[in-house]
Residue, then its C-alpha position, 0 to 999 in steps of 0.5 A: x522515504x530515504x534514498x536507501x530504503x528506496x534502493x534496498x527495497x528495489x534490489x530486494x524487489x528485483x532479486x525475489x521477484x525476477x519477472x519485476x525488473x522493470x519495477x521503479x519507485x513512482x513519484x507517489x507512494x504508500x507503505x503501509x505495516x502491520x503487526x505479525x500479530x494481525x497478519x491473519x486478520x489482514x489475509x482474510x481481508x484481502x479473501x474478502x476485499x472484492x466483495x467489501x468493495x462492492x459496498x464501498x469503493x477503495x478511494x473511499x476506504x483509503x481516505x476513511x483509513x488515512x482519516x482514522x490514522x490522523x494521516x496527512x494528505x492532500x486529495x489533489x494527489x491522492x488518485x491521479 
C-alpha cells in the first residue's frame, strides 16, 4: 500500500473515529473491497459470523478466501 493511502486512511481514521487516536498501520495488513451491490450480503455475513464460525475457524475461512482468489501469501506470516 502506498504511503499516501497509508496516511489519507489514518487522518480519515483519526478525524471520524476520535476514541481511535492511538490507531497505526501495523507491519501486516489486509484490505479488502466489495462491490455496493453485495453490501447486504456482507452485513448479514457478519450477523451471522459467530455462528459460521463455530463450523469453521477464521484462519481456516481466511486461508480458503485468500485460495479462491489466487492470492498470494505465505502462512509463516499469516497469524502471529
Amino acid at each position: 500500500m502506498s504511503d499516501r493511502i497509508f496516511r489519507a486512511s489514518s487522518k480519515w481514521i483519526h478525524s471520524e473515529f476520535p476514541h481511535l487516536q492511538k490507531f497505526r498501520w501495523q507491519g501486516g495488513y489486509g484490505i479488502f473491497s466489495i462491490s455496493k451491490s453485495l453490501a447486504p450480503d456482507v452485513i448479514d455475513y457478519f450477523k451471522k459470523q459467530r455462528e459460521l464460525h463455530k463450523k469453521q475457524s477464521f484462519e481456516d475461512e481466511y486461508v480458503s478466501l485468500l485460495n479462491l482468489h489466487g492470492v498470494y501469501f505465505d502462512e509463516r506470516y499469516l497469524f502471529y
